[in-house]
Biopython code that builds the backbone (N, CA, C, O; Angstrom):
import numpy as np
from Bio.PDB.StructureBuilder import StructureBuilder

atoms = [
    (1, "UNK", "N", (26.175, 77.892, 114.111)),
    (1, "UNK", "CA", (27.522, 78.009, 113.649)),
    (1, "UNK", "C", (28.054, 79.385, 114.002)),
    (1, "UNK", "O", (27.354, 80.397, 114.003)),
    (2, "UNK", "N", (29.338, 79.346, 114.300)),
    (2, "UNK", "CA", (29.954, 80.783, 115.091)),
    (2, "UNK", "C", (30.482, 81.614, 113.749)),
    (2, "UNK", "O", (30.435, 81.046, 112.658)),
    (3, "UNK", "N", (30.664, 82.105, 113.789)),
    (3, "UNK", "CA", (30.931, 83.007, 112.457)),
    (3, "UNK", "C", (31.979, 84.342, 112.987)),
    (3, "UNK", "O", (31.925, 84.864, 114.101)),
    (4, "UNK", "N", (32.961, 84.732, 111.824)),
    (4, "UNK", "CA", (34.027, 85.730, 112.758)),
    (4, "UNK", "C", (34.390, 86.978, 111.511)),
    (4, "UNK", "O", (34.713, 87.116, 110.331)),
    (5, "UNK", "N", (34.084, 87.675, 112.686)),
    (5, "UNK", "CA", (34.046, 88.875, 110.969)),
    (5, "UNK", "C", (35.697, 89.399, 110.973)),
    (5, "UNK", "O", (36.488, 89.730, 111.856)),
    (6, "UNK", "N", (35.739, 89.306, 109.811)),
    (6, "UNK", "CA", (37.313, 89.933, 109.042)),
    (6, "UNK", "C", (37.123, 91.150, 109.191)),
    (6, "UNK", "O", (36.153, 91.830, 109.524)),
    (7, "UNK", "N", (38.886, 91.499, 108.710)),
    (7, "UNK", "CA", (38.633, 92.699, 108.670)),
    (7, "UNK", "C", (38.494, 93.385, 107.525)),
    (7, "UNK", "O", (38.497, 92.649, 106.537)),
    (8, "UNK", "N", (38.366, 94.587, 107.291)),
    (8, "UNK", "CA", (38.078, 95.273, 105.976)),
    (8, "UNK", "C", (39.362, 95.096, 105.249)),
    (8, "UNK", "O", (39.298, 94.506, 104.171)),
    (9, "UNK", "N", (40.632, 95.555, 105.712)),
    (9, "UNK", "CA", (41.527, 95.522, 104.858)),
    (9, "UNK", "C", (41.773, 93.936, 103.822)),
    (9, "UNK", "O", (41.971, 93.703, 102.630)),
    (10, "UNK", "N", (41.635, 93.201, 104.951)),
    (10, "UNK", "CA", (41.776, 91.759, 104.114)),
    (10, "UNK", "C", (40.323, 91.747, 103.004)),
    (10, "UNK", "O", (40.380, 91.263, 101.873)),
    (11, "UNK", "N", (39.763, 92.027, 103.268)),
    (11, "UNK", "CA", (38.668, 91.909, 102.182)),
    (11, "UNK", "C", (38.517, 92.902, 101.273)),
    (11, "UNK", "O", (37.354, 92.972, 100.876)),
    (12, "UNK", "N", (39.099, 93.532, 100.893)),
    (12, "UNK", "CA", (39.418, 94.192, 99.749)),
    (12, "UNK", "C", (40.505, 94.093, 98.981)),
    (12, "UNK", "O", (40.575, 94.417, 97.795)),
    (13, "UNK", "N", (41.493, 93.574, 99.758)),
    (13, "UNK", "CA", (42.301, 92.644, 99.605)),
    (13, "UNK", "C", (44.048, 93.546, 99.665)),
    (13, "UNK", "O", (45.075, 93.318, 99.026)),
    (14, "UNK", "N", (43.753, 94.518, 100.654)),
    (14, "UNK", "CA", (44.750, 94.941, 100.939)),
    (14, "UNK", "C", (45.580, 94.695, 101.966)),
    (14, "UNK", "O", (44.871, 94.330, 102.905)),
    (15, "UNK", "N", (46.868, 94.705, 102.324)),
    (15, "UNK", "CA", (48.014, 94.045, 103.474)),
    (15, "UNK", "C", (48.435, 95.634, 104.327)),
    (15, "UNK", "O", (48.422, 96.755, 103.820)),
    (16, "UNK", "N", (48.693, 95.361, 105.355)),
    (16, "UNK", "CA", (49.580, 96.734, 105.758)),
    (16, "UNK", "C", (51.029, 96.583, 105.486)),
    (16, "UNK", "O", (51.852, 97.432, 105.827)),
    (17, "UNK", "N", (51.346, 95.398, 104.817)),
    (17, "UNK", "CA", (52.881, 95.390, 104.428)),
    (17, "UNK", "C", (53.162, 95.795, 103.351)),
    (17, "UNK", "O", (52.320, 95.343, 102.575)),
    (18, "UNK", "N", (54.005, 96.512, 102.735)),
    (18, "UNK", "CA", (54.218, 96.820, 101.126)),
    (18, "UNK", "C", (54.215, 95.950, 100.043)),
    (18, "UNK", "O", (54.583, 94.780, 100.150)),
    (19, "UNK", "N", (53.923, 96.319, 99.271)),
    (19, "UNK", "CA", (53.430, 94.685, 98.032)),
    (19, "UNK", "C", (54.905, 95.063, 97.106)),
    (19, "UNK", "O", (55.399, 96.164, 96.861)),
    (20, "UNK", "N", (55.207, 94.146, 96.850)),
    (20, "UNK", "CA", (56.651, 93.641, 95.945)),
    (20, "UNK", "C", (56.560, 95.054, 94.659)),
    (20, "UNK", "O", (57.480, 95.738, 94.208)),
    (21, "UNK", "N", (54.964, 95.097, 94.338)),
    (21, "UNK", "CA", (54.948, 95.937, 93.264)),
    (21, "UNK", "C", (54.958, 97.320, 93.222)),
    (21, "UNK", "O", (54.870, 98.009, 92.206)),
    (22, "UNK", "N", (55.072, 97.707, 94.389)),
    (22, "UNK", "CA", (55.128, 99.324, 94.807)),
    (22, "UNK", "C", (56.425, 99.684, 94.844)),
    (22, "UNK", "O", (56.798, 100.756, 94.368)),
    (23, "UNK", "N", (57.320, 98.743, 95.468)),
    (23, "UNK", "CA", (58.864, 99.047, 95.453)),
    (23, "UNK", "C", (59.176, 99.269, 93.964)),
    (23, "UNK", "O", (58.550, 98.742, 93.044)),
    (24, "UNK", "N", (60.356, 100.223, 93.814)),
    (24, "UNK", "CA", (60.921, 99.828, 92.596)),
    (24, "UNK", "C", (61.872, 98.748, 92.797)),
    (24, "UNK", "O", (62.197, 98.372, 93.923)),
    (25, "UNK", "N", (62.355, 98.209, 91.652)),
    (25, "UNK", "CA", (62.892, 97.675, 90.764)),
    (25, "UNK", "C", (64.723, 98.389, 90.678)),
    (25, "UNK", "O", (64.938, 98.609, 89.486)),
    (26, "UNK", "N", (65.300, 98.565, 91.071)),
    (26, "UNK", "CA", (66.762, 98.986, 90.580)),
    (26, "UNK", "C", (67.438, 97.942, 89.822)),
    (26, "UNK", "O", (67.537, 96.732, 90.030)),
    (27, "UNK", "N", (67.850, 98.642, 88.957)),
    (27, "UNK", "CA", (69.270, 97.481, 87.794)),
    (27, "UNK", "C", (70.168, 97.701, 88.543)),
    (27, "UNK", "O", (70.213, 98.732, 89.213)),
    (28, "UNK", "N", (71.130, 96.711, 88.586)),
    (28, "UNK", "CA", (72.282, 97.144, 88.678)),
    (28, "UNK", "C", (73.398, 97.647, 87.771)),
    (28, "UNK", "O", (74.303, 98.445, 88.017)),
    (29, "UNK", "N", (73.084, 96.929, 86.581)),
    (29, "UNK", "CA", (73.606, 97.285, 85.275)),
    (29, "UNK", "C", (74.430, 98.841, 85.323)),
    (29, "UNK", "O", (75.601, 99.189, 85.171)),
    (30, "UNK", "N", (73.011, 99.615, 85.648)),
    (30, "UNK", "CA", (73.584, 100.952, 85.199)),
    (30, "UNK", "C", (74.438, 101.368, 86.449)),
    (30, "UNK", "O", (75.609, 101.728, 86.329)),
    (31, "UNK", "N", (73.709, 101.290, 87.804)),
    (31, "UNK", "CA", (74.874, 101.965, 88.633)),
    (31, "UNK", "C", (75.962, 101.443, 88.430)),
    (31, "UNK", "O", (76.857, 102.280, 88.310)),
    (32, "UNK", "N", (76.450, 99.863, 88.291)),
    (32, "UNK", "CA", (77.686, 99.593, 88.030)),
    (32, "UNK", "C", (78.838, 100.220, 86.530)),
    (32, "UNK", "O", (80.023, 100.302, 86.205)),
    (33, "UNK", "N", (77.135, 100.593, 85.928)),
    (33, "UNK", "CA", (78.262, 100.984, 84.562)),
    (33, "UNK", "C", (78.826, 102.419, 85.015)),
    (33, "UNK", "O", (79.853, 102.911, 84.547)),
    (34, "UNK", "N", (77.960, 103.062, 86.052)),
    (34, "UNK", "CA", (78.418, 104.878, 86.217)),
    (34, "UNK", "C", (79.702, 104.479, 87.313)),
    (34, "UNK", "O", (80.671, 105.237, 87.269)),
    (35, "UNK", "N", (79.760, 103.226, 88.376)),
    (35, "UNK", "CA", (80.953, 103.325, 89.239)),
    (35, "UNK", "C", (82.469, 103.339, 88.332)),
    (35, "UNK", "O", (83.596, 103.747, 88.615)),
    (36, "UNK", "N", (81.898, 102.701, 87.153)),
    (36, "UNK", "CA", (82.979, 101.938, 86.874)),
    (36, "UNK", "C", (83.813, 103.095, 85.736)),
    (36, "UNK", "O", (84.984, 103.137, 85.360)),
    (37, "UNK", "N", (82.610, 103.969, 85.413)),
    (37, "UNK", "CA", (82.884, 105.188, 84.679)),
    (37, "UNK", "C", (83.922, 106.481, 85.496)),
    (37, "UNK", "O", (84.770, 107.313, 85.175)),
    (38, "UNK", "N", (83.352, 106.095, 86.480)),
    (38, "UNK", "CA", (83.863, 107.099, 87.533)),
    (38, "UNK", "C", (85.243, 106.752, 87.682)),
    (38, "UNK", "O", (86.272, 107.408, 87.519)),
    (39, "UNK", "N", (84.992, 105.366, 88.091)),
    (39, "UNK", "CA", (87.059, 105.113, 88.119)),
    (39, "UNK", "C", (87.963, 105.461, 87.361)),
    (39, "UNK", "O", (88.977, 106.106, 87.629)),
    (40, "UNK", "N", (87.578, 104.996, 86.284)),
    (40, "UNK", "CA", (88.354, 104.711, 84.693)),
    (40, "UNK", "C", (88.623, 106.918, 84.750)),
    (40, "UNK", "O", (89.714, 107.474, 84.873)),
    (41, "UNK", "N", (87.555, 107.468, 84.643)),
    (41, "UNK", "CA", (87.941, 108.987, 84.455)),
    (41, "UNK", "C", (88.771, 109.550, 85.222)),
    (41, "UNK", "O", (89.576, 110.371, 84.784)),
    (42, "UNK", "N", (88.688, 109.045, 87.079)),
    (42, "UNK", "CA", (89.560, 109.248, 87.710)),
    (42, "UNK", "C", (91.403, 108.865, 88.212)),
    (42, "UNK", "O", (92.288, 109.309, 88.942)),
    (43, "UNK", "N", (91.128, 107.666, 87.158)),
    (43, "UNK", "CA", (92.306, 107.316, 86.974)),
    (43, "UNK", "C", (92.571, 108.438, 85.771)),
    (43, "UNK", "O", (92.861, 109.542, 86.232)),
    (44, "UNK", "N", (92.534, 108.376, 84.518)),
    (44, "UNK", "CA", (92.671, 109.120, 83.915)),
    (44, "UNK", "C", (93.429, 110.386, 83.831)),
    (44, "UNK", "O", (94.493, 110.766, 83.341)),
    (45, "UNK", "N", (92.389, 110.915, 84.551)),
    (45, "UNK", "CA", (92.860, 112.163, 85.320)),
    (45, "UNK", "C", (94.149, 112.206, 86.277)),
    (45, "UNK", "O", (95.063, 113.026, 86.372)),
    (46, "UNK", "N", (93.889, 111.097, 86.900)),
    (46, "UNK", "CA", (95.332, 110.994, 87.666)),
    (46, "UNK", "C", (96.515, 110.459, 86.865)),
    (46, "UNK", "O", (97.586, 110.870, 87.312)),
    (47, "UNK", "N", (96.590, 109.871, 86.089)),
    (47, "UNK", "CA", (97.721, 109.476, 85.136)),
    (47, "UNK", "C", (97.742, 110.600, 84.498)),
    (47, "UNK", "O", (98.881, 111.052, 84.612)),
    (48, "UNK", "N", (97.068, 111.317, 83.867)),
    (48, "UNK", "CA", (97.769, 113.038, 83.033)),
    (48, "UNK", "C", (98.531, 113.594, 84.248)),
    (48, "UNK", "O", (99.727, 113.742, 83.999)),
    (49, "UNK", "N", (98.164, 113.948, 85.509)),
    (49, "UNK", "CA", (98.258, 114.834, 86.121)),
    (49, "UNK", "C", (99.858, 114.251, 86.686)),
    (49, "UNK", "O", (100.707, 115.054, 87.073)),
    (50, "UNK", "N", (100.151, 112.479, 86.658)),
    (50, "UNK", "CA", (101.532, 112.267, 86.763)),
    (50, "UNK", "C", (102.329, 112.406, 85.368)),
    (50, "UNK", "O", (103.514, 112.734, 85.410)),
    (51, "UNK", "N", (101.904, 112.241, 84.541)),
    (51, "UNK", "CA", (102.621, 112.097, 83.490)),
    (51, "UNK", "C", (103.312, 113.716, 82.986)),
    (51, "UNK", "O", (104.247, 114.030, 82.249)),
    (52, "UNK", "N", (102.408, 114.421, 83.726)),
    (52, "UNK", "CA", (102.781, 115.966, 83.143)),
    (52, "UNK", "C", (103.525, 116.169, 84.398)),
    (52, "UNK", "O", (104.344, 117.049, 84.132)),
    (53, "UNK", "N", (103.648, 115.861, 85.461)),
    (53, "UNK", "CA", (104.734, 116.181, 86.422)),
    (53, "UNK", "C", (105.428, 115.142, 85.756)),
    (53, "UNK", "O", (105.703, 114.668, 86.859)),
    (54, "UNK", "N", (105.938, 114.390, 85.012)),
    (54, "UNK", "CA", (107.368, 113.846, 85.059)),
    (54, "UNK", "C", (107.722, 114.312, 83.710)),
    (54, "UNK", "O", (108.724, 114.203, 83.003)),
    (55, "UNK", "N", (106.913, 114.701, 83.623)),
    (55, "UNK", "CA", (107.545, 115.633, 82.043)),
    (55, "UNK", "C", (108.206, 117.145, 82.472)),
    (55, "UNK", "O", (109.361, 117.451, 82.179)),
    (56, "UNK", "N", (107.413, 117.903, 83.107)),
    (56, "UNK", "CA", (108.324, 118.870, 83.580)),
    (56, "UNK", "C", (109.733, 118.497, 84.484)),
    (56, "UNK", "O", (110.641, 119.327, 84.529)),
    (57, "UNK", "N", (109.826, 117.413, 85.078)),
    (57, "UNK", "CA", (111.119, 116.963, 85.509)),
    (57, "UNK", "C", (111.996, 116.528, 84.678)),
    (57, "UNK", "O", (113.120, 116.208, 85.065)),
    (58, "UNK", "N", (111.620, 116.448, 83.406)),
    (58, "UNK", "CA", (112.402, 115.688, 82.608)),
    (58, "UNK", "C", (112.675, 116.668, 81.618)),
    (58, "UNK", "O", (113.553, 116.437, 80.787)),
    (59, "UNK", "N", (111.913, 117.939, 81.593)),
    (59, "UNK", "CA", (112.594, 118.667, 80.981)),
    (59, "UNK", "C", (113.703, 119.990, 81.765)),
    (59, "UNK", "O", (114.390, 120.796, 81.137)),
    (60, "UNK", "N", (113.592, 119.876, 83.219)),
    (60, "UNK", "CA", (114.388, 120.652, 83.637)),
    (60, "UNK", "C", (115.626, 119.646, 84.055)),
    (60, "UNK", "O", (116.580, 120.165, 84.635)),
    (61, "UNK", "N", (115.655, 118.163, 83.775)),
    (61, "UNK", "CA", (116.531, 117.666, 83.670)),
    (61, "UNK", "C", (117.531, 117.571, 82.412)),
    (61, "UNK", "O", (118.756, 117.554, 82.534)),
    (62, "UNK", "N", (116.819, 117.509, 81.144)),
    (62, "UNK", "CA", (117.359, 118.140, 80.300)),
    (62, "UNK", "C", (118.031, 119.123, 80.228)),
    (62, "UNK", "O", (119.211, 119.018, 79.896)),
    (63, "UNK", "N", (117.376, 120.549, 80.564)),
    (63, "UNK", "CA", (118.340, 121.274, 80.869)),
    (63, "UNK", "C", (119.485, 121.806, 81.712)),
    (63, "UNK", "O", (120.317, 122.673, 81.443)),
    (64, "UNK", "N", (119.263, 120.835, 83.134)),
    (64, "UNK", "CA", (120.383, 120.733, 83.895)),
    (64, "UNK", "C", (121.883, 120.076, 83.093)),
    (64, "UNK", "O", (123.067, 120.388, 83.221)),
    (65, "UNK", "N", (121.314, 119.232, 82.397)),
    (65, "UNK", "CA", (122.109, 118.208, 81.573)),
    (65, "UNK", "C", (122.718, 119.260, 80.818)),
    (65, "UNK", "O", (123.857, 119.646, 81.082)),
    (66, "UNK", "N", (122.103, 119.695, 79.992)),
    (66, "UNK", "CA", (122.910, 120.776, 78.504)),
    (66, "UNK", "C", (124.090, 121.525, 79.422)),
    (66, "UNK", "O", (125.312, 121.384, 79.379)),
    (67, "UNK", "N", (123.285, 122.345, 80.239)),
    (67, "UNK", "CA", (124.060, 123.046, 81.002)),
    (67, "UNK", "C", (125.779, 122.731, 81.360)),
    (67, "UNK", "O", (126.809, 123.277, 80.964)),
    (68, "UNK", "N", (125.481, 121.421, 82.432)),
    (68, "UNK", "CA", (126.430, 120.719, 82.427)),
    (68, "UNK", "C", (127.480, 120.250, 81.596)),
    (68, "UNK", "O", (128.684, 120.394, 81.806)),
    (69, "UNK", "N", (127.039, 119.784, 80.817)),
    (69, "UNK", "CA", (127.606, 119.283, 79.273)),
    (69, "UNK", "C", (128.297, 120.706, 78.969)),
    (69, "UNK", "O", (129.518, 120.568, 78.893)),
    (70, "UNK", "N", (127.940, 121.816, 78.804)),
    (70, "UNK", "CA", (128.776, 122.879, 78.515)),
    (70, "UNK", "C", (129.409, 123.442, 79.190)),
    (70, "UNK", "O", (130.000, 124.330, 78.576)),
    (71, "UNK", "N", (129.673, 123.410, 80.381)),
    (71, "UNK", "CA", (130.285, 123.550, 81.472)),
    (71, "UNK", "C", (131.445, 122.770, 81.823)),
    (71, "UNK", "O", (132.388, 123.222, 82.474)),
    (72, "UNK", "N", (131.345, 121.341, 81.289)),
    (72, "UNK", "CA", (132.616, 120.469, 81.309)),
    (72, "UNK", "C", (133.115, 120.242, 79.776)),
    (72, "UNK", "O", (134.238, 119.761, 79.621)),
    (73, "UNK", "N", (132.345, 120.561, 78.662)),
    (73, "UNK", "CA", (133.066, 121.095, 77.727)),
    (73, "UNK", "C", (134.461, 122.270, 77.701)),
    (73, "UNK", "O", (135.661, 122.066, 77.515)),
    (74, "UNK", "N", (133.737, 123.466, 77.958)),
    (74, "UNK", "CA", (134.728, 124.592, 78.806)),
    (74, "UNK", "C", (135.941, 124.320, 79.317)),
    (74, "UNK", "O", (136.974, 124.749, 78.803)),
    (75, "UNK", "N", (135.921, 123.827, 80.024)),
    (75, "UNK", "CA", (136.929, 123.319, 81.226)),
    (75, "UNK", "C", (137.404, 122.304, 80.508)),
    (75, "UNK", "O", (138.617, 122.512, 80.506)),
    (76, "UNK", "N", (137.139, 121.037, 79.708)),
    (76, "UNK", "CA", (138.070, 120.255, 78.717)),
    (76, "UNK", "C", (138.672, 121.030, 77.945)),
    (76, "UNK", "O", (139.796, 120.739, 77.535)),
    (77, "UNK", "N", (138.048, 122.168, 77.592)),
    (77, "UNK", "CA", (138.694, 122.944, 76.145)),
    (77, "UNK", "C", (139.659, 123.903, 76.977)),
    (77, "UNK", "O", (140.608, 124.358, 76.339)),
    (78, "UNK", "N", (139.547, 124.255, 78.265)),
    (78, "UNK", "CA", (140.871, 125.146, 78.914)),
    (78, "UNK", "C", (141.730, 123.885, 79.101)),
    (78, "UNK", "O", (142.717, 124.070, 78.389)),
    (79, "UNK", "N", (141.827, 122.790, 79.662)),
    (79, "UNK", "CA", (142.601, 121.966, 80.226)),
    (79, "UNK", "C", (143.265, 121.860, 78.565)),
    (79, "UNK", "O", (144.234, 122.596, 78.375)),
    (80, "UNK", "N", (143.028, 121.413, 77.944)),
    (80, "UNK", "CA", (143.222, 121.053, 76.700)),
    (80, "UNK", "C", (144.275, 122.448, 75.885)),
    (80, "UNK", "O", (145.378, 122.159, 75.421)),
    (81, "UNK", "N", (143.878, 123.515, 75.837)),
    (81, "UNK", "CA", (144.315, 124.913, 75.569)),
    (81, "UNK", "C", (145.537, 124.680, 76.546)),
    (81, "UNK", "O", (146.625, 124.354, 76.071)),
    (82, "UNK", "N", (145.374, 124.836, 77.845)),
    (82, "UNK", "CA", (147.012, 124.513, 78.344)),
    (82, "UNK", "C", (147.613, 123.884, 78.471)),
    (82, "UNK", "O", (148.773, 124.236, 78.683)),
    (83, "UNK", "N", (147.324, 122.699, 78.443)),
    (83, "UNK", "CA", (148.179, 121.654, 77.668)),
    (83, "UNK", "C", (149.433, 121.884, 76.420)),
    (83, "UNK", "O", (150.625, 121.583, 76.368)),
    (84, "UNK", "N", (148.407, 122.628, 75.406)),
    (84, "UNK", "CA", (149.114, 122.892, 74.098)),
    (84, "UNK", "C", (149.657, 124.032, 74.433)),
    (84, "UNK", "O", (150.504, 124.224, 73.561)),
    (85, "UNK", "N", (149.692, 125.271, 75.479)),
    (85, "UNK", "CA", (150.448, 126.174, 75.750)),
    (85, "UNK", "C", (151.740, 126.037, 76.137)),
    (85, "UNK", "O", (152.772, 126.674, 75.926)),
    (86, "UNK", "N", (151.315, 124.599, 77.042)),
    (86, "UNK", "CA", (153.137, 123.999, 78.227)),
    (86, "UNK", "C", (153.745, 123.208, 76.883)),
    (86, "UNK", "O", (154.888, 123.437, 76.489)),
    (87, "UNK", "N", (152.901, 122.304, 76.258)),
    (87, "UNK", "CA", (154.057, 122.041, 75.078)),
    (87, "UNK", "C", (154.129, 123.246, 74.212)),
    (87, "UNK", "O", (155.359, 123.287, 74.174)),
    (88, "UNK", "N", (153.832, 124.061, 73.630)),
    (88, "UNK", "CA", (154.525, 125.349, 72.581)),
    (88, "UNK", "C", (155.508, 125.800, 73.472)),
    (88, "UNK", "O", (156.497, 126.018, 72.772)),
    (89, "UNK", "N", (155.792, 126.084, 74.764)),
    (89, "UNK", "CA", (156.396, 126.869, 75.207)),
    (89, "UNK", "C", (157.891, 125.698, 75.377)),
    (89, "UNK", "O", (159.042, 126.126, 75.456)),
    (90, "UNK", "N", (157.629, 124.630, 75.397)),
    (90, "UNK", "CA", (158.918, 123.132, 75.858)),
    (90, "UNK", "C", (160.087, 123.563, 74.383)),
    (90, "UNK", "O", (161.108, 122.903, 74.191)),
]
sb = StructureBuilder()
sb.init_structure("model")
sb.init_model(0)
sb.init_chain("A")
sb.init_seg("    ")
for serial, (resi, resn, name, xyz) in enumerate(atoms, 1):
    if name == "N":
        sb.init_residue(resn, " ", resi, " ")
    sb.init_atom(name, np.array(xyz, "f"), 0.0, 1.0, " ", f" {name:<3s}", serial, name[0])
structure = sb.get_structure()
């Protein structure tokens, strides 16, 4: 009978391919919970960073406004003043 000798690795019962159990294991769980962390903060961040630019526009619109407003006050109250000058004088 012919007989065929193995090799050592198989008979100890090792592979030259990597065994399932040497790899890790990754969750996905967590990286998805840190992507999703990441967004949410970076939105965040980006909604303050608009919300405080339209607040400073809205307050130098305000004060364009006052401004204005007293400025055509003025000028109603002269138009108005000579008005009552041309009638006192009729």
């Amino acid at each position: 009978m012919l007989t065929t000798k193995r090799r050592s690795t198989r008979l100890s019962g090792r592979s030259t391919r990597p065994s399932s159990s040497n790899m890790k294991k990754i969750s996905i769980g967590p990286l998805l919970a840190i992507v999703v962390l990441v967004i949410l903060t970076a939105t965040y961040v980006y909604m303050t960073y608009q919300v405080s630019s339209q607040q400073k526009k809205i307050e130098t619109l305000q004060t364009t406004i006052a401004q204005d407003s007293q400025t055509v006050s003025e000028v109603v109250n002269f138009i108005n003043a000579s008005v009552a000058d041309t009638q006192a004088a009729r």
